[in-house]
Each structure stands twice: as structure tokens, then as C-alpha cells.
C-alpha positions as CSV (number, residue, x, y, z in Angstrom):
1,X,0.0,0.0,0.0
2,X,3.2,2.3,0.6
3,X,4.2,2.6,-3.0
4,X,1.1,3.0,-4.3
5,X,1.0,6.0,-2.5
6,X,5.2,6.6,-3.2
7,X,3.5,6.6,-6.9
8,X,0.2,8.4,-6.7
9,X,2.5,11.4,-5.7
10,X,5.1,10.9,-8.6
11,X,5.1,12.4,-12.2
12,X,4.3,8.5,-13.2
13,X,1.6,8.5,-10.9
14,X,-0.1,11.2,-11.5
15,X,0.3,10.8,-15.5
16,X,-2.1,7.4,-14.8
17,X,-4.6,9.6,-13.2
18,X,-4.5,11.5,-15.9
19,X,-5.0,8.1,-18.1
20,X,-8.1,7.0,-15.9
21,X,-9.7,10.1,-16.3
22,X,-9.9,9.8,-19.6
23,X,-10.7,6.1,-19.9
24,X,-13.2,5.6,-17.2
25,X,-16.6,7.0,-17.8
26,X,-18.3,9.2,-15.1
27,X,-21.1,6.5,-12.7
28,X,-22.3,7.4,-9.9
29,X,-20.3,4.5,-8.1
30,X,-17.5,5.9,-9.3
31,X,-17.6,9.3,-7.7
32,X,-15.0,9.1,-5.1
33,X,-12.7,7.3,-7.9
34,X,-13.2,10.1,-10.2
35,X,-12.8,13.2,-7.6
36,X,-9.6,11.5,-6.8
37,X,-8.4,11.5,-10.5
38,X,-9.5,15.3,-10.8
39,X,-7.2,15.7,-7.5
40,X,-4.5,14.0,-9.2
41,X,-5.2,16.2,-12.3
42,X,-4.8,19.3,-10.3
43,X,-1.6,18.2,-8.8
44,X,-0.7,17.5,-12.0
45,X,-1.1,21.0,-13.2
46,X,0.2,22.7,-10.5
47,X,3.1,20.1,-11.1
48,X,4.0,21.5,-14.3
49,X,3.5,24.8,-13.8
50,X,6.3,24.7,-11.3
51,X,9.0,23.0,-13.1
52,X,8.3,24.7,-16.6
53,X,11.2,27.4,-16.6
54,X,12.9,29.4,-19.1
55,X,16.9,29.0,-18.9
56,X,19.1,31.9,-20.8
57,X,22.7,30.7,-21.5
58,X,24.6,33.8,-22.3
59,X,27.8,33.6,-23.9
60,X,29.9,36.0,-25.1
61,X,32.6,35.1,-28.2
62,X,35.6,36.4,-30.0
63,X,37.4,33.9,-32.7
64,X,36.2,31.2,-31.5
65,X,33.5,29.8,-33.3
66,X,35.1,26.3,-34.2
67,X,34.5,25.9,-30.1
68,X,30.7,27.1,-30.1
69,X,30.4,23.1,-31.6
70,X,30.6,21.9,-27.9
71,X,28.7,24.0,-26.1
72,X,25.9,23.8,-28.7
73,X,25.7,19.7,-28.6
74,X,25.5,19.7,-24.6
75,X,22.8,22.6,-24.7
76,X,20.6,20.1,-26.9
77,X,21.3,17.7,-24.7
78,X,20.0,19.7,-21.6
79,X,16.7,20.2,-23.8
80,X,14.0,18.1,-21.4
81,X,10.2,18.3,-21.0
82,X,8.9,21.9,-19.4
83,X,12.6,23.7,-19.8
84,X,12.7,26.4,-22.4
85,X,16.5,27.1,-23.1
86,X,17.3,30.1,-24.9
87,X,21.1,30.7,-26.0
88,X,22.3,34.4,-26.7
89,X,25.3,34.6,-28.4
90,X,27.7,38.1,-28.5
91,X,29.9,38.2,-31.2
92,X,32.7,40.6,-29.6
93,X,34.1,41.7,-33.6
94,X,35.1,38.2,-34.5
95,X,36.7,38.0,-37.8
96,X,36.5,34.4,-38.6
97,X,33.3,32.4,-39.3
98,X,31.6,32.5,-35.9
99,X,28.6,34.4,-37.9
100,X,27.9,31.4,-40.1
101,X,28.5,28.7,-38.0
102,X,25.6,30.2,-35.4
103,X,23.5,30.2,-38.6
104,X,24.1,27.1,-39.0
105,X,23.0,26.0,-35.8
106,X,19.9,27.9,-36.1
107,X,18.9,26.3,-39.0
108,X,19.5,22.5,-37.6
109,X,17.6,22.7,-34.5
110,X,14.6,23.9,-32.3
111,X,16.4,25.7,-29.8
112,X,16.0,29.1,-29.5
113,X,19.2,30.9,-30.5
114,X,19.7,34.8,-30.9
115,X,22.9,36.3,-32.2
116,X,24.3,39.7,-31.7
117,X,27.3,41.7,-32.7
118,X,29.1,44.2,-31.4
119,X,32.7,46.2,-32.0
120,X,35.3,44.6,-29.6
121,X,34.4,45.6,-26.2
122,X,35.5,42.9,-24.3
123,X,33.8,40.0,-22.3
124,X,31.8,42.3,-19.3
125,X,30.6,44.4,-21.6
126,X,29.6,41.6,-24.1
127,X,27.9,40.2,-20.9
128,X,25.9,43.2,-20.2
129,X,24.7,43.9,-23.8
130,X,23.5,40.7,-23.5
131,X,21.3,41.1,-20.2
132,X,19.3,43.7,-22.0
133,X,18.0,40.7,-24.5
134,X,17.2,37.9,-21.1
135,X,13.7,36.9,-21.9
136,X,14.1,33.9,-19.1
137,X,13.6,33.6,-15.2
138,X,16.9,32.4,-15.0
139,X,20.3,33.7,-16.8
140,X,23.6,32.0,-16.8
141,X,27.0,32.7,-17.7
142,X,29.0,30.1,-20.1
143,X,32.1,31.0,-22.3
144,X,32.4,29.8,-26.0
145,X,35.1,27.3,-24.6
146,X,33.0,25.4,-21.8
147,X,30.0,23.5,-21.7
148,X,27.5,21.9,-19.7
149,X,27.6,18.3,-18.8
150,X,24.0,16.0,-19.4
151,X,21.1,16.9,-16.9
152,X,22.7,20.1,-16.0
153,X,19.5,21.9,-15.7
């Protein structure tokens, strides 16, 4: 009887609410079954309201778009169910083809990449040229050269 309960409160568990809502049709003998399932429902909801988050990876670049390749593959990774991850990317006056390998990027996947340019600044002020664009509840720092490892977020 434990891990019923263990799973009633889990995303599984609540997910087969969900599926007995939907499968079982409303009797009267069924009413405490059903109000259950509509409890479970509005766990549910309030379930993914709270983990669906917006992520904003900013990283600022000079020459070094052969090293955006990494970072890029470990973002896509990081992509799960109700995280939104968008990656804004400051082109400090790079004169080799950081430019077209972002466009590149954009064009093979669904995340959400925006690209700026700017005359060399430097990093900080790449950084804070970038905070004006945020559109996420959370921001985060990551240079062209790192990465993030799997299930970072």
C-alpha cells in the first residue's frame, strides 16, 4: 500500500490519473474514484507549472567559433520536457566564421538561438549587452570554450 502512495505522488503517478480520467466514464459509483483523478489532475497541473522554466545561457565570443560546436551539442542535450532554453550569443568583432557557424546552428535545430554583434568591447561588456536581451527567469554565464555536462538543468 506504501508505494502506491510513493507513486500516486510521482510524475508516473499522476500521468495514470490523468489516463483514468480519460478512460473511465463518469457512474455514480465511481464518484469518489473520479474526484480522486480530478485531484490528481490538479496536482498535475500545479506540477508542471512549477517546473516549466525558461533557462538563458549567455555567452559571449571572440574567434572562436570552431568551439561554439561543444557547447551547442551539450545545450541540446539539456533540452527536457517543461525547460525552455534560450542561447544568446555576443559576437565581440570576430573575424573568422563565428557568424555562419551560429547560422548554421539555427537552421538544424529547435532551440532558441539569438545572435548579436558588437565592435570589440570585451567580455563584461559583451555580458551586459547581452542582459538587455534575457527573456528567461533564469540567466547563466557560459564561455564559447566550456559546456555543460548532461542533466545540467
Amino acid at each position: 500500500m506504501k508505494n502506491s502512495k510513493i507513486l500516486e505522488n510521482t510524475e508516473e503517478g499522476i500521468y495514470k490519473g490523468l489516463k483514468e480520467i480519460i478512460q473511465k466514464p463518469y457512474r455514480n459509483k465511481e464518484f469518489s474514484s473520479n474526484y480522486n483523478n480530478l485531484n490528481r489532475l490538479k496536482r498535475y497541473n500545479r506540477f508542471y507549472r512549477r517546473i516549466k522554466m525558461r533557462i538563458s545561457v549567455l555567452t559571449p565570443t571572440y574567434n572562436r567559433g570552431k568551439l561554439l560546436n561543444r557547447l551547442y551539442y551539450s545545450l541540446v542535450k539539456n533540452l527536457k520536457f517543461g525547460i525552455e532554453i534560450e542561447w544568446l550569443i555576443m559576437d565581440d568583432g570576430s573575424t573568422d566564421e563565428t557568424e555562419n557557424i551560429v547560422k548554421e546552428f539555427k537552421e538544424a535545430s529547435n532551440l532558441e538561438i539569438k545572435y548579436y554583434k558588437q565592435n570589440n568591447q570585451g567580455k563584461m561588456a559583451a555580458i551586459n549587452n547581452l542582459v538587455e536581451h534575457v527573456t528567461g527567469q533564469y540567466m547563466i554565464d557560459c564561455d564559447s570554450d566550456d559546456y555543460f555536462a548532461d542533466n545540467s538543468f
